[in-house]
MIGU-337146 format. One record per residue: x, y, z of N, C-alpha, C in turn. Coordinates in steps of 0.02 Angstrom, whole numbers, plus 50000, padded with zeros to 5 digits. Layout:
<nodes>
XYZXYZXYZ/...
</nodes>
This chain:
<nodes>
457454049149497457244049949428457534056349399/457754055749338458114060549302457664066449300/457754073149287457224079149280457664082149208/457964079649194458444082349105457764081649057/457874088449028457464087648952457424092548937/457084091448888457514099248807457264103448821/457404109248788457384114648792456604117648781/456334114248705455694115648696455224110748740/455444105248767454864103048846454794106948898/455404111148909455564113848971455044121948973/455074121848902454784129448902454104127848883/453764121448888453164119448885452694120648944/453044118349005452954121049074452674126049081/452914132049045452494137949059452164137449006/451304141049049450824141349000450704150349030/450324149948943450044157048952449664161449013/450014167349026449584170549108449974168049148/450684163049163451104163149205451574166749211/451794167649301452304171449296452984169349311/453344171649281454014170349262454624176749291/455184173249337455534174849364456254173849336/456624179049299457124179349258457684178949311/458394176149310459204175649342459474179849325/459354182849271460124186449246459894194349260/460774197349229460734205049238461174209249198/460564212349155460714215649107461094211949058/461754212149011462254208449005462514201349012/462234198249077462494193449122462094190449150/462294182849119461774176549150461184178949117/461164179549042460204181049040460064173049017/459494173149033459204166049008458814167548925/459274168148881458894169248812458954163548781/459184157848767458884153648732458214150748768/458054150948825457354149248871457024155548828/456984161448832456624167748808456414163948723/456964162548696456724160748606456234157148605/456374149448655455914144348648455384148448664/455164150948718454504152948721454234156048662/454624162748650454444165848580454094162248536/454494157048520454264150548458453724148148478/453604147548541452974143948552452424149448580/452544153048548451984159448564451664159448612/451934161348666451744161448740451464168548747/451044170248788450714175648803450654176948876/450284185648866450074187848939450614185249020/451184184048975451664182849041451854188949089/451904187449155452254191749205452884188849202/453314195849219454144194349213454244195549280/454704195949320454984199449372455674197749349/456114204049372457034202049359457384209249425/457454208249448457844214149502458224217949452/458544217849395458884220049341458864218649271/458334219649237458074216749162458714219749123/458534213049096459004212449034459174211048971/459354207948916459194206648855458324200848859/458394194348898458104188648896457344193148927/457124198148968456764204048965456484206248922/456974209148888456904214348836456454211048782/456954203848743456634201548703455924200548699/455784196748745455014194848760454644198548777/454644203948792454284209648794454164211648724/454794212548699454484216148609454304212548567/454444204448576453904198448549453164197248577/453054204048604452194200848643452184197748673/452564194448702452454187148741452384191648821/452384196348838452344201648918451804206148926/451374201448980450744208049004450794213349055/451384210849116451504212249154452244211049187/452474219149214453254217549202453644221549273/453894217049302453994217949382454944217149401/455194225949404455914226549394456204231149424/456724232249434457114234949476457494238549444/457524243349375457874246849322458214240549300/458644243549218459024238449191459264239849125/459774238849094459924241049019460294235148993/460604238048942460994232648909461644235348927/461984238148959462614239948991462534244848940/463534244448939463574249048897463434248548804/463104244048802462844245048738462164248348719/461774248948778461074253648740460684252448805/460114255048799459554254148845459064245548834/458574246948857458104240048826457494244748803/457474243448734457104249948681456464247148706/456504239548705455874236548689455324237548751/455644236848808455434236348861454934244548864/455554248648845455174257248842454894257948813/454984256348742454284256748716453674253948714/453654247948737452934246148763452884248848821/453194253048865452674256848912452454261948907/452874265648856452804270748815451884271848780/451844264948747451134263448713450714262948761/451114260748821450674256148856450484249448834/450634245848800450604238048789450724234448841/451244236948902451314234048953451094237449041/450914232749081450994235549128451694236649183/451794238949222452404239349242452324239949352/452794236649344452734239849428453604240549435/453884248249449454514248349442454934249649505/455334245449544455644247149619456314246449592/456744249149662457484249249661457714240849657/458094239849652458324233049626458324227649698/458734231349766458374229349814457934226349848/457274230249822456704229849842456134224449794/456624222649751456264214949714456744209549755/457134210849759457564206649807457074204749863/456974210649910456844210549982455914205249949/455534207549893455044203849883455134196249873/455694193949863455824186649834455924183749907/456184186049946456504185949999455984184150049/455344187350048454854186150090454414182350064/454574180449988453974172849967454434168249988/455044169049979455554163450032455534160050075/455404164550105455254164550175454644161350193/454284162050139453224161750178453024164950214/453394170350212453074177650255452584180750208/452224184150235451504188250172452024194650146/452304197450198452594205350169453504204150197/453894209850170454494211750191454484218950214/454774220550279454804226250295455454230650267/455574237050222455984239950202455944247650218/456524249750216456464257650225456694264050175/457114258450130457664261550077457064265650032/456464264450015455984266449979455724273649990/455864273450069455154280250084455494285250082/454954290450065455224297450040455284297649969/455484293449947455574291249862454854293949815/454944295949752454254296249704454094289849685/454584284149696454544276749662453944275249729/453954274049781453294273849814452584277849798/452694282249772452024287749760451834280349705/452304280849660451994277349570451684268249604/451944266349675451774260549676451244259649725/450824263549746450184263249790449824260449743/449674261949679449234259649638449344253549632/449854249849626449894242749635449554237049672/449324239249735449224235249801449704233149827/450184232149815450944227549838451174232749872/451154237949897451514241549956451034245250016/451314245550058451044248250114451574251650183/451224256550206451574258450262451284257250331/451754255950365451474255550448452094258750467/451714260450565452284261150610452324255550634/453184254550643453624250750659453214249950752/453054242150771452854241550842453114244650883/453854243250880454294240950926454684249050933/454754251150893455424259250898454914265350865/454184264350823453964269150792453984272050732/454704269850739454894272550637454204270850587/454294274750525453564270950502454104266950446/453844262750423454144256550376453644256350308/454034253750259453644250850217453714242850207/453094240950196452924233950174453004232050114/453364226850083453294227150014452934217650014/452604216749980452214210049989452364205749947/452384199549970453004193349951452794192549857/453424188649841453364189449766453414180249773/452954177849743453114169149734453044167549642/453314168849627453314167349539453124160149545/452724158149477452534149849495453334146749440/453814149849407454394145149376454914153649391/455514146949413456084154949409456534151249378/456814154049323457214152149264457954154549292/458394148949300459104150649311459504147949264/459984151749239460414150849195461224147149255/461394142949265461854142349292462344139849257/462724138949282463524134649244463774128849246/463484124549294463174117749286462774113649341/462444107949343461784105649342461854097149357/461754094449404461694085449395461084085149365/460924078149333460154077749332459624077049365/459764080049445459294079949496458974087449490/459624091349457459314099149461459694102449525/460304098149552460524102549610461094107449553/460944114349568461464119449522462014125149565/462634122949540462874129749526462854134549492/462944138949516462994147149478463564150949512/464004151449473464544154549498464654161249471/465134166349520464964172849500464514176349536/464494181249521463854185949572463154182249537/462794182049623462404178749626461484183449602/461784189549608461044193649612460364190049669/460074190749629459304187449659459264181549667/459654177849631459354169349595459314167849652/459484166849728459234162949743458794162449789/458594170349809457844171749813457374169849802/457474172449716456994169749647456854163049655/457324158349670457104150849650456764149549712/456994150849771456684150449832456084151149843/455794157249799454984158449805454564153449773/454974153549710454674151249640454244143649641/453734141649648453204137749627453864130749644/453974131349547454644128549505455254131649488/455544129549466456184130449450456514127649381/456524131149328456954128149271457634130449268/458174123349271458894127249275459054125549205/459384129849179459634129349100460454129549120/460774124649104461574123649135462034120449072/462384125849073463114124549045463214118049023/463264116149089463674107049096463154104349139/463054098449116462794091849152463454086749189/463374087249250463954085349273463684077549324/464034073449350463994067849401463464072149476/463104069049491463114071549559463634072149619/463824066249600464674064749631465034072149642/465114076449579465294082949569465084087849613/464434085949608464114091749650464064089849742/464064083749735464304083249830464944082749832/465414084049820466114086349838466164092349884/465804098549839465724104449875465094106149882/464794102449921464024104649921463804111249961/464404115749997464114122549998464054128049947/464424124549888464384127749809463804126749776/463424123149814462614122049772462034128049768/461894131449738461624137049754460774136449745/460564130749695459934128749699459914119149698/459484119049770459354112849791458884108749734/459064101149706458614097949669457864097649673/457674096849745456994096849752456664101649750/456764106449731456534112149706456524113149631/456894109249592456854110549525456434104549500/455984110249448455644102849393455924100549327/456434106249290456694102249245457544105649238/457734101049225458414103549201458694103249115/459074107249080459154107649022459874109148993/460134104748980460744104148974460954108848906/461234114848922461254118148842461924121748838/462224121048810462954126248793462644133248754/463134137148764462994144548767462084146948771/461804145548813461054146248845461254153648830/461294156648870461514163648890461724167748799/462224164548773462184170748704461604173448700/461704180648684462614183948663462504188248738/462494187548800462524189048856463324186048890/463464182648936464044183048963463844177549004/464154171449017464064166449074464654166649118/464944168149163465484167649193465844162149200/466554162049177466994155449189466864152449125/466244153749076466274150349026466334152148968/465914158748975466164163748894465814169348923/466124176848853466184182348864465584185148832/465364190148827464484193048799464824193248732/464284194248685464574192948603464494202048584/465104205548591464834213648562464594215648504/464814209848465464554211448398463814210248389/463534204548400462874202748418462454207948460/462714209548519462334213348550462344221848507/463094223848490462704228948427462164229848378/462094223448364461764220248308461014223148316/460774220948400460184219248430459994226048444/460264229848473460334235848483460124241748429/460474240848386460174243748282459884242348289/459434234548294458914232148262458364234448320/458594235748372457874238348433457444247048413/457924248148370457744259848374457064257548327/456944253648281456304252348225456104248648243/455384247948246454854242448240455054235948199/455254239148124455324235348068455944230048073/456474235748097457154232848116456954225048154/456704227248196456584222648260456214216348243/455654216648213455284212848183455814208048129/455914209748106456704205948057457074202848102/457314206148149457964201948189457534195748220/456884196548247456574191148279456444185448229/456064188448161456104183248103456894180048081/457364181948079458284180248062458484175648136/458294177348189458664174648234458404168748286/457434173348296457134170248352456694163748302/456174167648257455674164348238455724160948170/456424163448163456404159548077456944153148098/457304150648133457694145048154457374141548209/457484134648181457144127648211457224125948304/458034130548306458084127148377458784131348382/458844130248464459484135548475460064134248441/460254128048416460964125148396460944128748336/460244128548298460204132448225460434141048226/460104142548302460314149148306461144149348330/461314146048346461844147148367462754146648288/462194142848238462564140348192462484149348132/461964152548169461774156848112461894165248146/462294162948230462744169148248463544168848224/463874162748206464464163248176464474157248201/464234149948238464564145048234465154144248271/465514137548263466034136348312466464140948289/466794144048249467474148648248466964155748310/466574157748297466094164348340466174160548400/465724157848416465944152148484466514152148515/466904148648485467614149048514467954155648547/467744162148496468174167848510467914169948571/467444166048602467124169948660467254165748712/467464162948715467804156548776468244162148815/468094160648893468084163548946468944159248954/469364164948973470074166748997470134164049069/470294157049079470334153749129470554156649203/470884160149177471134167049251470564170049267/470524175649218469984180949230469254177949252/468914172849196468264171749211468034174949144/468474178649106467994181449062468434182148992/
</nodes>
């Protein structure tokens, strides 16, 4: 049975007080047309986790839609920081639990697994351990076996992990090509799985090279067939981040007011992504960002 369906079903799945496990990084692979739909459908009190937050982060955080926000540092490259993200911790609007990028890894890794904790060491000594006792999610022991003392970091199982890949059968088996980050940690832990993909392709396609499969079908509950998902971020092999756009976003993040406008112009005042996509410049904008068959980018 097919698991294809739109964009606004897919982001129906999550309900308010779930947590949500982002693919991308910084720049690259963000899942922001998944981020809008929610927006539009005024989703709340969500947990994020992303080993590297990034625009699809950022947004939903400064739309309210984030109670709790679980990351590994992150910016918008070289175009700016993520205002939004700082300043709600700034207010405090949000809560935060902040580790090395690693060490959300090594957490995905052990809901993976169905282990309760991951043992790590890269942490200790660090002030980022002092700020995360208050959490509950860390702990130290000595190591049984040699003595060392270790830290525990305790498994992360998100109930949906959102992957942006590059294409998708309608079973939900996905590639993602390019550096892989977390994703497939993330999906590994994750409850569910929503893949948002480039291309809808034959399965046929995808068992040719089935060690290119990076997330297994039976693990996914819906799949969503969408071209440029990812604007104005970067999908590899398929198109390049939009600089002008992301300038855009960036101005519009330093003000409240600014910000509030760009969400009404881009997120909350258009019907559906194609609309948004017709009201970043459309197919001539589109086009100029088509990925250089050599490079990837």
């Amino acid at each position: 049975m097919t698991k294809v369906m739109s964009l606004h079903d897919a982001a129906a799945l999550v309900k308010d007080g779930d947590h949500v496990g982002l693919s991308g990084f910084a720049i690259s692979r963000n899942a922001v047309a998944f981020s809008h739909e929610l927006i539009r459908q005024g989703r709340r009190n969500l947990t994020i986790s992303q080993a590297i937050v990034g625009l699809d982060a950022d947004i939903l955080v400064g739309a309210g839609c984030v109670k709790h926000l679980i990351y590994g540092g992150g910016s918008l490259d070289r175009f700016g920081l993520v205002e939004q993200i700082n300043r709600a911790y700034e207010q405090k609007r949000i809560s935060t639990e902040s580790y090395s990028s690693l060490a959300v890894c090594f957490r995905y890794l052990a809901g993976a697994l169905g282990v309760p904790f991951m043992p790590i060491k890269s942490l200790l000594g660090s002030e980022i351990v002092e700020r995360l006792r208050e959490s509950g999610n860390v702990r130290e022991m000595e190591d049984p076996f040699g003595g060392e003392k270790v830290l525990l970091l305790k498994a992360l199982q998100p109930d949906f992990s959102v992957v942006q890949a590059q294409m998708a059968d309608e079973q939900g088996n996905a590639r993602v090509l390019g550096p892989l980050w977390d994703s497939k940690e993330a999906a590994r832990a994750a409850s569910k799985v929503i893949i948002i993909a480039e291309q809808l392709v034959p399965t046929e396609v995808i068992r040719q090279q089935p060690e290119l499969t990076t997330v297994d079908g039976f693990r996914v509950a819906a799949v969503v067939p969408l071209t440029y998902g990812a604007h104005p971020t970067a999908l590899y092999r398929c198109y390049d981040y939009d600089s002008d756009h992301l300038r855009a976003y960036v101005a519009a993040s330093r003000k409240p007011d600014d910000y509030r406008a760009y969400l009404e112009n881009y997120v909350l005042g258009v019907k559906d992504h194609f609309e948004y996509l017709e009201k970043v410049g459309g197919v001539q904008k589109l086009a100029s960002l088509k990925a250089d068959a050599l490079y990837g980018y």
